[in-house]
C-alpha positions in Angstrom: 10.7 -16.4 10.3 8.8 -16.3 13.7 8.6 -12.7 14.1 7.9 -12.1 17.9 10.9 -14.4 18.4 13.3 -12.8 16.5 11.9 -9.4 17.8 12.6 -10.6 21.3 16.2 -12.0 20.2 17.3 -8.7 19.6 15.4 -6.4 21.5 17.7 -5.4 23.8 20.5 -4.8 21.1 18.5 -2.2 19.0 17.4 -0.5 22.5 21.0 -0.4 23.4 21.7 1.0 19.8 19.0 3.9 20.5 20.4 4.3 23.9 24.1 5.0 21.9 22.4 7.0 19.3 21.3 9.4 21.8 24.4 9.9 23.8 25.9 13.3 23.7 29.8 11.8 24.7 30.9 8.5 24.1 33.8 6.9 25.2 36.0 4.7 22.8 34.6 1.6 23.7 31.3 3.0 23.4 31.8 4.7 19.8 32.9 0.5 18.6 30.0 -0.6 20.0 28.2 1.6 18.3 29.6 1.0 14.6 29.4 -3.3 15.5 25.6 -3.0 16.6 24.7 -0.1 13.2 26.4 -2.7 11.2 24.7 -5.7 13.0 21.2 -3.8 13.0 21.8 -3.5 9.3 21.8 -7.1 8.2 19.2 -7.8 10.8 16.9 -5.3 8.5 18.2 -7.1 5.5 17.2 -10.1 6.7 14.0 -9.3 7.9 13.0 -7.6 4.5 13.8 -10.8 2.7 12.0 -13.7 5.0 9.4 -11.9 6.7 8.2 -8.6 4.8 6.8 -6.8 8.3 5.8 -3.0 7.9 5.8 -1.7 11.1 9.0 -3.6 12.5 10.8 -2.7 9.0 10.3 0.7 10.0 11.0 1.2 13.3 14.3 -0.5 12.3 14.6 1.9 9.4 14.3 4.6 11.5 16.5 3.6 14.4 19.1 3.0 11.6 18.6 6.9 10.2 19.6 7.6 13.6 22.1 5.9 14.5 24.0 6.7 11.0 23.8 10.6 11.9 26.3 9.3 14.8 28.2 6.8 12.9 29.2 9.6 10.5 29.2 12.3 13.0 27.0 14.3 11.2 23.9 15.8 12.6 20.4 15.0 11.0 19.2 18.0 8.5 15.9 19.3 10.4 14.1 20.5 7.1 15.6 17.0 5.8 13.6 15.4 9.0 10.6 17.3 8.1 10.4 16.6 4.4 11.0 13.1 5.2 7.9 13.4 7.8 5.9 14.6 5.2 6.7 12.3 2.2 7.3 8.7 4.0 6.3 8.7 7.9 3.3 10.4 7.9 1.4 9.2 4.4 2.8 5.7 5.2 1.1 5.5 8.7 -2.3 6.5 7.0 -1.8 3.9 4.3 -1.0 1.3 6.6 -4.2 2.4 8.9 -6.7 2.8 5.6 -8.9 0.0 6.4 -9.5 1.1 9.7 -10.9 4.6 9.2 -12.2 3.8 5.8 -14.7 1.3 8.2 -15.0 4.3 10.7 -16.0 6.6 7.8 -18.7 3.8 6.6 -20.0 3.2 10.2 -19.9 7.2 11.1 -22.0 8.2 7.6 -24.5 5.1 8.4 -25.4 6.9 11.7 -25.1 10.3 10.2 -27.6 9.3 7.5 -29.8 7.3 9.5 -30.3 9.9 12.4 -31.1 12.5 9.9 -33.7 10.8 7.8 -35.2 9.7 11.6 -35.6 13.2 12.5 -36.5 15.1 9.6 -39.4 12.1 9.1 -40.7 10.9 12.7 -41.9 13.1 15.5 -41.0 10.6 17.7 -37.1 11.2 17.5 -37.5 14.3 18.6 -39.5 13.6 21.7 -36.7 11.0 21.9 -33.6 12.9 21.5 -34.9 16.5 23.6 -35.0 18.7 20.8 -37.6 21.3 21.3 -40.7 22.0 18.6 -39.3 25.5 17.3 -35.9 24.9 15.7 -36.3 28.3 13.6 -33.8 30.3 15.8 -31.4 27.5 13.9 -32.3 26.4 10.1 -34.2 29.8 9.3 -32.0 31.5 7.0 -29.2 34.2 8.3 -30.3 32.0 11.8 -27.5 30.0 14.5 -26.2 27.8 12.1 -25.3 30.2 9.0 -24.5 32.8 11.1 -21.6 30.4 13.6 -19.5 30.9 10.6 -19.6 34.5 10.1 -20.0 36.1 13.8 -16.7 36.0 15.0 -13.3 37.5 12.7 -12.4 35.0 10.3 -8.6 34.6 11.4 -9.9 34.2 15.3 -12.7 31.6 13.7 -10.1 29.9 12.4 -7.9 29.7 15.0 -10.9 28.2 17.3 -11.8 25.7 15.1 -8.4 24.3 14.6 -7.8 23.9 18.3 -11.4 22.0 19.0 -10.9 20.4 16.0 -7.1 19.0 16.6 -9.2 18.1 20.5 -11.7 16.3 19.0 -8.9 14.4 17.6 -6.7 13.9 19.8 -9.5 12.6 21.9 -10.6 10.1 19.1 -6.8 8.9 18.8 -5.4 8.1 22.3 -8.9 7.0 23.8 -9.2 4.8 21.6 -6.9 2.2 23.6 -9.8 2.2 26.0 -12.0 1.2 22.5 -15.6 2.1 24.4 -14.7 6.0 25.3 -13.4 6.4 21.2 -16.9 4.7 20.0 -19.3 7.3 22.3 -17.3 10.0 21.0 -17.9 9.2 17.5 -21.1 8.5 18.3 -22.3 11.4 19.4 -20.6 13.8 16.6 -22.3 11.3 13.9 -25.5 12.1 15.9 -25.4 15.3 16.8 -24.3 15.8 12.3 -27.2 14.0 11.7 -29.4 15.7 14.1 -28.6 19.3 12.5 -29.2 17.9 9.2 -32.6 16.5 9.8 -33.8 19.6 11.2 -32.6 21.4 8.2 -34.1 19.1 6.1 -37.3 19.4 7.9 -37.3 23.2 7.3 -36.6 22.7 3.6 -33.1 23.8 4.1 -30.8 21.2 2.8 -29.5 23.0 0.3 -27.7 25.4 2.6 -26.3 22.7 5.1 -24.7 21.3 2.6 -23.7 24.5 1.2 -21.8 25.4 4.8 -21.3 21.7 5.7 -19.0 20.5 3.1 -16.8 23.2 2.0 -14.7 22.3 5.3 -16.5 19.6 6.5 -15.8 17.1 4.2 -11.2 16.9 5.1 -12.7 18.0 8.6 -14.8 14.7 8.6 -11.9 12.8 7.0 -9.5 13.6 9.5 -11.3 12.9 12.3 -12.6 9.0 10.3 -8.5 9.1 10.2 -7.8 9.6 14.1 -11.0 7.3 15.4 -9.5 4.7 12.8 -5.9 4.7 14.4 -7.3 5.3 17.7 -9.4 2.3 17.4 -6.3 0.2 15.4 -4.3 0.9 18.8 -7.3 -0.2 20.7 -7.6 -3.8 19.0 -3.8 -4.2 19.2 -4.1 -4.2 23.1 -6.8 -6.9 22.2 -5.0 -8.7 19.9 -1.6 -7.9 19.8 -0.8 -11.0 16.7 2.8 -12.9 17.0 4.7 -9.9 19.0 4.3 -9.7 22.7 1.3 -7.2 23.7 3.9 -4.8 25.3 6.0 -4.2 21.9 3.0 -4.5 19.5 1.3 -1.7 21.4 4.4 0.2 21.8 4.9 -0.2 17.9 1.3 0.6 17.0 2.0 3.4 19.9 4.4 4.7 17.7 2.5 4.9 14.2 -0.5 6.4 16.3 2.1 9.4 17.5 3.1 9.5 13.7 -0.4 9.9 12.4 -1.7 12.5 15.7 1.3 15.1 14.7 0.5 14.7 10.8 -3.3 15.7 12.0 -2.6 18.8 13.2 -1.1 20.1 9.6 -4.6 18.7 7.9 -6.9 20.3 10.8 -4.9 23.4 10.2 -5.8 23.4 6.8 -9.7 22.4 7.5 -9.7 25.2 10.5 -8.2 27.8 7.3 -10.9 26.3 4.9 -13.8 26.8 7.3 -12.8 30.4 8.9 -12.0 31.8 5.1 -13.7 29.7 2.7 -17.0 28.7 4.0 -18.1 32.0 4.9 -16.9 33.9 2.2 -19.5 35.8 -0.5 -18.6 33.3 -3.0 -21.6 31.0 -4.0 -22.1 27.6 -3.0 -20.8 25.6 -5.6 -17.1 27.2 -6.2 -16.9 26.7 -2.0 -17.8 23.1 -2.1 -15.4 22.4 -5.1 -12.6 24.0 -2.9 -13.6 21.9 -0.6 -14.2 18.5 -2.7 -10.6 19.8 -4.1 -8.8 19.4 -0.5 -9.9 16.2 0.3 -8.8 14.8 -3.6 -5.7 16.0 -3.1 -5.5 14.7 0.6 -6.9 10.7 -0.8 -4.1 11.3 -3.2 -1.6 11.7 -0.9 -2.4 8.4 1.0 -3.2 6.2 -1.5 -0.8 7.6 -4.2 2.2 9.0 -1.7 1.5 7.3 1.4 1.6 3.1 -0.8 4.9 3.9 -2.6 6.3 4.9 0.8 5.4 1.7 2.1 6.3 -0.2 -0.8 10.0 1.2 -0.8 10.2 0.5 3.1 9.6 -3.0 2.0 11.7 -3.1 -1.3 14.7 -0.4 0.0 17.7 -2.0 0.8 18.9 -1.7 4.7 21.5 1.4 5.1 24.9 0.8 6.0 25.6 -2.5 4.0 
């Protein structure tokens, strides 16, 4: 099946379908058209899960069927239903699908992380480079600016800061990726300006307590922002290359899986902004504060490669609805 063909067959059925969908009133005519094209829609799904296995069209399909169904049975959609659903097949499916590509930013950011680190805690030279003054006590001496950011403001209001810069830093990672060049710089720079900090504590023999305070939140925190470069960067190459579909609907569809994986964000950067404003400056000792934090991002790895595959492998396998 020649995908972009078949996509462009019946484009403007399935947008007239949404269009219905959405309609508060519908005449008689209207309500008939409705059921023909849910019905048709249906076997288009069916037949487009058993020649030509596509993710994203099979959900967007799936969805716009979900939809449409709510009107066909003139019942209204559940919104803690809607949720859950976000939660267990939208969401963790999105970040499956996008794995490879902020699995690559994570190996790419690290690299630069690593290698600016070792470059300034062993050559002179990269400070002269990079601006960084001589003195850097009034930051890695103990109880100086970088232990004490996480304790000099109240916890809850720490919190609540770091979760909006945080969801920013994002949000600014995600949509400028499209532009590919503005997405790099900015993961750029945070991979320096990480690597930077921990050079100079590494210099002052304080590596120990960076990572102490660094991974506690630090290490979901770097994850999600791996996670919103990655998609960012996905939607980027799909304006490049946009495969069999036209470049308007395969960026639209990547559009839509970027959207998908931007509002799941804010729920993980929540919990990263909770970890770091509660967990990593609390009295407990190093080691129980990195486990929580080692703890957070199992649990989050297991929810995209354990929940986020076997939602994609039921989109694939699930019959269409409505047959």
């Amino acid at each position: 099946m020649d995908v972009d063909a078949y996509n462009s067959a019946h484009r403007a059925a399935w947008e007239r379908l949404e269009y219905l969908s959405t309609r508060r009133k519908l005449t008689g005519a209207e309500a008939d058209e409705l059921v023909m094209l849910y019905r048709r829609t249906s076997q288009q799904l069916a037949r487009v899960q058993s020649h030509c296995p596509e993710p994203e069209l099979i959900a967007g399909l799936s969805a716009l069927l979900a939809r449409a169904r709510g009107r066909v049975l003139g019942t209204r959609a559940d919104t803690w239903q809607e949720i859950g659903r976000f939660c267990t097949h939208r969401f963790p499916a999105a970040l499956y699908r996008a794995w490879p590509w902020w699995v690559g930013t994570a190996v790419v950011f690290l690299l630069v992380s690593v290698g600016s680190a070792v470059w300034v805690d062993r050559f002179d030279s990269a400070r002269a480079v990079l601006g960084i003054p001589a003195d850097n006590t009034y930051l890695t001496a103990p109880g100086g600016a970088f232990e004490t950011y996480y304790s000099e403001h109240p916890q809850g209001a720490f919190a609540a800061q770091v979760w909006t810069n945080n969801v920013w830093v994002a949000a600014m990672a995600l949509f400028t990726g499209v532009l590919v060049l503005p997405a790099l710089s900015l993961l750029f720079m945070n991979a320096l300006n990480l690597g930077v900090t921990a050079g100079l504590m590494a210099d002052a023999g304080r590596l120990g307590p960076f990572f102490g305070f660094i991974l506690p939140h630090g290490t979901l925190e770097l994850t999600a922002v791996f996670v919103a470069g990655g998609a960012g960067l996905k939607l980027g190459w799909t304006l490049i290359d946009p495969g069999r579909l036209s470049r308007l609907d395969a960026v639209a569809r990547q559009g839509r899986a970027t959207a998908t994986v931007a509002l799941g964000l804010v729920g993980v950067l929540l919990l990263c902004g909770c970890i770091e404003g509660f967990v990593t400056p609390s009295p407990l000792v190093a080691p129980v504060r990195v486990a929580i934090g080692f703890a957070a991002e199992a649990l989050f790895l297991v929810y995209v490669f354990g929940v986020g595959r076997r939602a994609v492998l039921e989109q694939r396998a699930a019959p269409p609805t409505g047959r």
